[in-house]
C-alpha positions as CSV (number, residue, x, y, z in Angstrom):
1,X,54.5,-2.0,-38.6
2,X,53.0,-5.1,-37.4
3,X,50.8,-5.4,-34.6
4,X,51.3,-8.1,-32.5
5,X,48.4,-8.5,-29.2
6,X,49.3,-10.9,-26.1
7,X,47.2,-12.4,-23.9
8,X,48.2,-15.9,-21.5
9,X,47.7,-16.9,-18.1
10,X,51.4,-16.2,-17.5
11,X,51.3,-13.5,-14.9
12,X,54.0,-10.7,-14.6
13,X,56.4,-12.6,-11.9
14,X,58.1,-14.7,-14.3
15,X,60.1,-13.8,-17.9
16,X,58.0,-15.7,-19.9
17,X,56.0,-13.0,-22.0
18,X,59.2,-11.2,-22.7
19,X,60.6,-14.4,-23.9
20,X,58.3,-14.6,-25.9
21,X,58.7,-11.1,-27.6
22,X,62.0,-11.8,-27.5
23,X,61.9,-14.5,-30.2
24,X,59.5,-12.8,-32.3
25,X,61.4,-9.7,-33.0
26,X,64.3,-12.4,-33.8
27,X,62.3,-12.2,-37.3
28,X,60.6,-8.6,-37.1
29,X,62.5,-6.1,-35.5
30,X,60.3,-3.7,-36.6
31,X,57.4,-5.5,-34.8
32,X,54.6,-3.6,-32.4
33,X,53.8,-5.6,-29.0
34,X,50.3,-4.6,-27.5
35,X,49.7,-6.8,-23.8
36,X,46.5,-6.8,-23.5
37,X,46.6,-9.2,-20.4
38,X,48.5,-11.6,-18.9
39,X,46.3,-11.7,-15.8
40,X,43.6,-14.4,-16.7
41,X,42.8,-17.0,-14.0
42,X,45.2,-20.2,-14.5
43,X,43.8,-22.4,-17.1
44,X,40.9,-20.2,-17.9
45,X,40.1,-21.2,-21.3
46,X,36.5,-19.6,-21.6
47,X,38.1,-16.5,-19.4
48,X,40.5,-15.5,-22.2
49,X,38.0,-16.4,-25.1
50,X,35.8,-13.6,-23.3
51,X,38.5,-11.2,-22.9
52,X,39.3,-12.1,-27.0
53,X,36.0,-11.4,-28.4
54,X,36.0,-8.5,-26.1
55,X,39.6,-7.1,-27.3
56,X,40.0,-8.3,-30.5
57,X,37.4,-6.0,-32.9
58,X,39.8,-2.7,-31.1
59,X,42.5,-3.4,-33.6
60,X,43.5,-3.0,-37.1
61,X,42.6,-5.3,-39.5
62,X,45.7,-7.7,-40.1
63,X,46.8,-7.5,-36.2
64,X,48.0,-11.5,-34.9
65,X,46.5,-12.2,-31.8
66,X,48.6,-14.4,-29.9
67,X,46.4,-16.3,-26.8
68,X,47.9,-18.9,-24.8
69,X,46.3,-20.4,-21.7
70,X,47.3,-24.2,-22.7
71,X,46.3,-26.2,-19.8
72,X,47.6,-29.2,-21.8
73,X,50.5,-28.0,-23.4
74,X,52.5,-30.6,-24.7
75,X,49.4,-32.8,-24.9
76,X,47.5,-34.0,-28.2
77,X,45.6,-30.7,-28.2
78,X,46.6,-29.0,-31.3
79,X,48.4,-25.6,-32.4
80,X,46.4,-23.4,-34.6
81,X,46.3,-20.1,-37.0
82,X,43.1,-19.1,-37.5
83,X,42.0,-16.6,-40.2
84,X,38.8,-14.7,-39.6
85,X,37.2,-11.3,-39.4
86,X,40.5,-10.0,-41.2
87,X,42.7,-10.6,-38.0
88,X,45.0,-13.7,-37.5
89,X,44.9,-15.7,-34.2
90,X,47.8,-18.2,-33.0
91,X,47.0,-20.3,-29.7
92,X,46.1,-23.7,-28.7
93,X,43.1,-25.8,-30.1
94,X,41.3,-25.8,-27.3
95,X,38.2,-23.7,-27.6
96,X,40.2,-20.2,-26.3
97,X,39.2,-18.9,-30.0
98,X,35.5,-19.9,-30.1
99,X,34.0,-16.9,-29.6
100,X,36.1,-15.4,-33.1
101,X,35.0,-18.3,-35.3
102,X,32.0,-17.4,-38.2
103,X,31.7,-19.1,-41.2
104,X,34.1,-17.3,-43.3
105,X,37.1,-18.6,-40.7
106,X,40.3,-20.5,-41.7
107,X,41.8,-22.8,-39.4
108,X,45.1,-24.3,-40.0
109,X,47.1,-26.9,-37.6
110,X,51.1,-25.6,-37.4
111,X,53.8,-28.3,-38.1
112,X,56.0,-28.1,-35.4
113,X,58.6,-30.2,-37.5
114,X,58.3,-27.5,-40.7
115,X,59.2,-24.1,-38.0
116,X,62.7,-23.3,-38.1
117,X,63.5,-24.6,-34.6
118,X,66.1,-27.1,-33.1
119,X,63.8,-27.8,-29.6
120,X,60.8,-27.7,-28.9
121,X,59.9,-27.5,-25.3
122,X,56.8,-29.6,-24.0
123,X,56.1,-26.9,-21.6
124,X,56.3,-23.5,-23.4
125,X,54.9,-23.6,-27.0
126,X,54.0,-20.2,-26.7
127,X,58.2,-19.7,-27.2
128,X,58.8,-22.6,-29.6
129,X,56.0,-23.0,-31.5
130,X,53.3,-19.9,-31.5
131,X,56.1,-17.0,-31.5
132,X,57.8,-18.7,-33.8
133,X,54.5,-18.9,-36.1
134,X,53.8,-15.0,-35.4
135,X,57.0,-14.1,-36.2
136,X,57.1,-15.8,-40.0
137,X,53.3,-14.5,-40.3
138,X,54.8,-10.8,-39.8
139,X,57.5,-11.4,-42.3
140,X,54.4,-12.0,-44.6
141,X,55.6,-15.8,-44.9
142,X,52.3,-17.9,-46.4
143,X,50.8,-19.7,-43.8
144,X,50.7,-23.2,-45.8
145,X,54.4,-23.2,-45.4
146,X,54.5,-24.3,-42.0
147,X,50.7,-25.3,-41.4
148,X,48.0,-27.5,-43.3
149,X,44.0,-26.6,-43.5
150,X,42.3,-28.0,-40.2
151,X,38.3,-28.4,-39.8
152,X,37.7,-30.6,-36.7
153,X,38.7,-27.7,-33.8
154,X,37.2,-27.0,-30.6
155,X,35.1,-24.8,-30.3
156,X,31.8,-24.0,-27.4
157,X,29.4,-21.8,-27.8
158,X,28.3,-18.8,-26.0
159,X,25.9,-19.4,-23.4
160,X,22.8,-18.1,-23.8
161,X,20.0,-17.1,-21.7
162,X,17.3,-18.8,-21.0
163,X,13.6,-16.9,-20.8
164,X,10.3,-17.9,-19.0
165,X,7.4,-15.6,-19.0
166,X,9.0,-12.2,-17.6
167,X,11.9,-13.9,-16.4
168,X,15.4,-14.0,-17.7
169,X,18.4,-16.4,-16.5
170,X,21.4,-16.1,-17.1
171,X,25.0,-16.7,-15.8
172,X,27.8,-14.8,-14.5
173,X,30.2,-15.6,-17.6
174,X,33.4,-13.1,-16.3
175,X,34.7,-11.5,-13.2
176,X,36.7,-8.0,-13.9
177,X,39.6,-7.0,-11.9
178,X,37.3,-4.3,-9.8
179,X,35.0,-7.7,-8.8
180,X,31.9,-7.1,-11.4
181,X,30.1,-9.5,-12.2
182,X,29.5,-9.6,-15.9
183,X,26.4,-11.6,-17.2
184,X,25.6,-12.8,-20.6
185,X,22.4,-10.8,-20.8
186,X,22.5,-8.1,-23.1
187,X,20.2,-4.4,-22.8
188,X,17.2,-5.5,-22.1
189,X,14.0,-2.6,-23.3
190,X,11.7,-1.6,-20.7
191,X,12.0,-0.9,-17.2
192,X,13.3,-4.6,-14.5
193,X,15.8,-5.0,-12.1
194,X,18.1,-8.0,-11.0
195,X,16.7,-10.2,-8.1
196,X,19.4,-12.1,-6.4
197,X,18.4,-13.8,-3.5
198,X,15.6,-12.1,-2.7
199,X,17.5,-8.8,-3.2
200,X,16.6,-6.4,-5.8
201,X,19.2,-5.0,-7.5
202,X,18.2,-2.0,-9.6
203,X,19.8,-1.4,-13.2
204,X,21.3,1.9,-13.4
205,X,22.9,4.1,-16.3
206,X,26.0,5.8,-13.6
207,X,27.3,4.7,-10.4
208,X,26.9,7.7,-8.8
209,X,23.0,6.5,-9.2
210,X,23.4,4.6,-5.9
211,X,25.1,4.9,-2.5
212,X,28.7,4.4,-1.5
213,X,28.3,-0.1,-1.0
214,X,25.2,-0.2,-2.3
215,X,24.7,-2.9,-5.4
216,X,23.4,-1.7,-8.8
217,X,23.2,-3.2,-12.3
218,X,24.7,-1.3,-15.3
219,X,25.5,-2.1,-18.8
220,X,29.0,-2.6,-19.2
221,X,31.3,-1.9,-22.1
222,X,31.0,-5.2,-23.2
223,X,27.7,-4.9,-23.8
224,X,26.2,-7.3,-21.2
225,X,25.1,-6.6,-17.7
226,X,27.1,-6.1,-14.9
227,X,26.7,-6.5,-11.1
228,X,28.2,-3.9,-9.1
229,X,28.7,-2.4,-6.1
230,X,29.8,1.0,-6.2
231,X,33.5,1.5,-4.8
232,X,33.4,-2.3,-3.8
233,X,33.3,-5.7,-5.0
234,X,30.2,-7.2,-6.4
235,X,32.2,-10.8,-6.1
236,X,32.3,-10.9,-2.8
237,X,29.7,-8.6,-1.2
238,X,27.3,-10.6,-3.3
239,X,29.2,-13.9,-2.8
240,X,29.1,-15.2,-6.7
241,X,31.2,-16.9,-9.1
242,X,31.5,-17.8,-12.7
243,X,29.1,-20.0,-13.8
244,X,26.5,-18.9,-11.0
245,X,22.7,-18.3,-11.9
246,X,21.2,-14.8,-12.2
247,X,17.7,-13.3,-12.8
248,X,16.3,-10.5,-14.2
249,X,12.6,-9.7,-13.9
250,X,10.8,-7.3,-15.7
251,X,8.9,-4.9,-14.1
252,X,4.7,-5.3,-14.4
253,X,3.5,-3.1,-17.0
């Protein structure tokens, strides 16, 4: 049974999502839908590449990721398959699949003109053009029938952190629905603690470490650290955003 994965900017108010399913199983019936979200922030590209690389490795090899946040939909930004670490991804060219890309990827651009469609919308080509691609990939159709080999796609990379003496900045890179603040930094060894304006925030392995309100610093599932607060919001006790600096210091020896 193939495993189809969703994530968009779409929201749950309107139909669009099911629509979506809708003309997939036109070609699968026997198809497997998994939403993983359709909660990110409008038009956030480097959002849903996060959640991706985050979701992605949970699933059987084979599964088709479909990801649409397409700020320019019905622009010149290109739609894509992409073949790599033995999943398939559908979705705009517009950097949403960065974070899957290695060396061994395939990219392909689709053929709107070669997918067995009568209208194409200029609005929703997560209906008319990457459902439509999903749903021939799960009838084990070969890709090349509806798309050519791409190299020039967008892709930005990961930011990194940046380290002076016993210092490290980073950057708030994701904000979870409970308001943590996940950083790029990854476990750090040795003993530090977050300083955010003049406030220390100590790095913890539990919540229960801390107070009811009081902030703390844990390694998330993702594998980066987060700033919390325990039964509150980090985002707006602490007042930061995506893309905001943050600092760890490690502790004097």
């Amino acid at each position: 049974m193939p495993i189809i994965t969703l994530i968009t900017d779409f929201g749950e108010r309107d139909g669009y999502p099911g629509v979506m399913k809708g003309v997939m199983v036109q070609y699968n019936p026997n198809l497997k839908f998994i939403d993983i979200t359709h909660s990110v922030r409008p038009f956030g590209i480097r959002e849903a590449a996060f959640i991706l690389k985050n979701s992605y490795p949970y699933f059987p090899k084979g599964t088709i990721h479909l990801v649409v946040v397409d700020p320019t939909v019905g622009g010149k930004r290109r739609p894509i398959i992409v073949k790599s670490r033995g999943h398939i991804f559908i979705g705009p060219d517009n950097g949403v699949f960065s974070y899957i890309y290695d060396k061994n990827s395939s990219v392909y651009e689709i053929i709107p003109k070669k997918l067995p469609v009568s209208y194409i919308s200029s609005t929703f080509h997560g209906r008319d053009i990457f459902a439509v691609a999903a749903g021939l990939i799960s009838q084990n159709r070969k890709i090349e029938e509806f798309a050519k080999p791409f190299n020039h796609f967008v892709s930005f990379p990961f930011p990194s952190p940046r380290r002076e003496r016993g210092e490290i900045y980073g950057e708030i890179i994701y904000i979870d629905g409970f308001g943590n603040l996940i950083t790029n930094i990854e476990k750090i060894e040795g003993q530090g603690y977050f300083e955010i304006e003049g406030e220390r925030i100590p790095i913890k392995s539990s919540y229960e470490e801390v107070e009811k309100g009081r902030p703390l610093a844990i390694l998330g599932s993702s594998g980066y650290y987060e700033l919390s607060i325990r039964e509150g919001k980090a985002s707006e006790v602490l007042g930061l955003s995506i893309g905001d600096e943050v600092k760890y210091v490690k502790d004097n020896p």
